[in-house]
C-alpha positions in Angstrom: -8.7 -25.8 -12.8 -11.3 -23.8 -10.9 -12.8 -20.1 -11.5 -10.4 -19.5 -9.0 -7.2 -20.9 -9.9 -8.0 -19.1 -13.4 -8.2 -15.8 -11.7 -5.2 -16.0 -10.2 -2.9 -16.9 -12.9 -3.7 -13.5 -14.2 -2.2 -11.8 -11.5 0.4 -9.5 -12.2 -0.3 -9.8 -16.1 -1.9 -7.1 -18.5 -4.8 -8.2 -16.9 -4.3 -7.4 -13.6 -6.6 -4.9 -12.3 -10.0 -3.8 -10.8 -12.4 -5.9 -12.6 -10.1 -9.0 -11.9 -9.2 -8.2 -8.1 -13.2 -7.9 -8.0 -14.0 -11.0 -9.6 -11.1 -13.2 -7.2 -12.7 -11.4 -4.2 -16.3 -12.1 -5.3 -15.1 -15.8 -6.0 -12.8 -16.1 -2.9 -16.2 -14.9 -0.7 -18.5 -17.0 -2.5 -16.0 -20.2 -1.2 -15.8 -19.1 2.2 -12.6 -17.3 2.0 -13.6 -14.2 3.5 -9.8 -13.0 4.7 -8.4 -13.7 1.2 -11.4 -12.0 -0.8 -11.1 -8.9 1.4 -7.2 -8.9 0.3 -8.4 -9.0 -3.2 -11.3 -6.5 -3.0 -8.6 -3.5 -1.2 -6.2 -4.5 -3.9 -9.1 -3.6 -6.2 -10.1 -0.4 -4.5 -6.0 0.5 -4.7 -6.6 0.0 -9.0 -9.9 2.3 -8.6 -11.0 3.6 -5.4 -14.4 4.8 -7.4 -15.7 1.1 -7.7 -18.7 1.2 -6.2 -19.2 -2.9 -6.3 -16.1 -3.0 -4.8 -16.5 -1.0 -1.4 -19.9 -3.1 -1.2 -18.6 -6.3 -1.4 -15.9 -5.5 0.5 -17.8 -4.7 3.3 -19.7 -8.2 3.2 -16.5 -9.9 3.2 -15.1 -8.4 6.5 -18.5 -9.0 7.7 -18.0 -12.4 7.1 -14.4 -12.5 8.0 -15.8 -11.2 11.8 -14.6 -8.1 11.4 -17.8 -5.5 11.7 -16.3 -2.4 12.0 -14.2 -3.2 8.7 -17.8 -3.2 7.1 -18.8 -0.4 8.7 -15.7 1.4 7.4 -16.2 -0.2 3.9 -19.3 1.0 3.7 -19.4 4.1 4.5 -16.5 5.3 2.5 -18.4 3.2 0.0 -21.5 5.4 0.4 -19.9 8.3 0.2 -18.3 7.4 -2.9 -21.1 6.0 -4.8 -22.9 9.2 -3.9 -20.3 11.5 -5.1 -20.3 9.4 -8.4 -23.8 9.3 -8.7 -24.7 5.6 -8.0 -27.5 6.1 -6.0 -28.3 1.8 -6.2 -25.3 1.0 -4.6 -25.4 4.2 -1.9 -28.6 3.3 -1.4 -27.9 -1.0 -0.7 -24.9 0.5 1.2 -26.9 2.3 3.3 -29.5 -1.0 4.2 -26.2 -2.9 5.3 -25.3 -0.1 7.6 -28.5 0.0 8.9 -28.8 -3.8 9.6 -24.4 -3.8 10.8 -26.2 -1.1 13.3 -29.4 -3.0 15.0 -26.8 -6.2 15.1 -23.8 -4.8 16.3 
């Protein structure tokens, strides 16, 4: 059974949440699945809409699924958030991918 198959038994259980809709999407991306992580990663925003991690991997994924202004999106609701919150890191990586999406796109 893979990392993935393990992560998706578990949903819909107690388990079900953030961290896990994170953790599918992060290994969904990491195996190319860019559509089906980005599923996963605004199912984990709908759990917690102040995960940080979340709105930035989010935004890689619909970068990787083709779909640039879906990053763009991501990340700057992402910034704001992680501002707001007081997670300068990820406002600040955030940030650096908008500024890259905008000398590519």
């Amino acid at each position: 059974m893979t990392r993935i198959d393990t992560l998706r038994n578990q949903l819909g259980g107690p388990r079900d949440g953030a961290l896990l809709r994170y953790a599918l999407g992060a290994a969904l991306l990491d195996a190319g699945a860019a559509a089906e992580a980005a599923q996963h990663l605004r199912a984990a925003l709908a759990f917690d809409a102040r995960y940080s991690a979340a709105w930035k991997l989010l935004g890689k994924a619909c970068l990787h699924g083709g779909d640039a202004e879906g990053a763009r999106t991501a990340w700057q609701e992402g910034m704001a958030i992680a501002t707001a919150k007081g997670d300068i890191q990820a406002a600040k990586e955030m940030r650096v991918f908008l500024a890259r999406l905008g000398s590519t796109h």
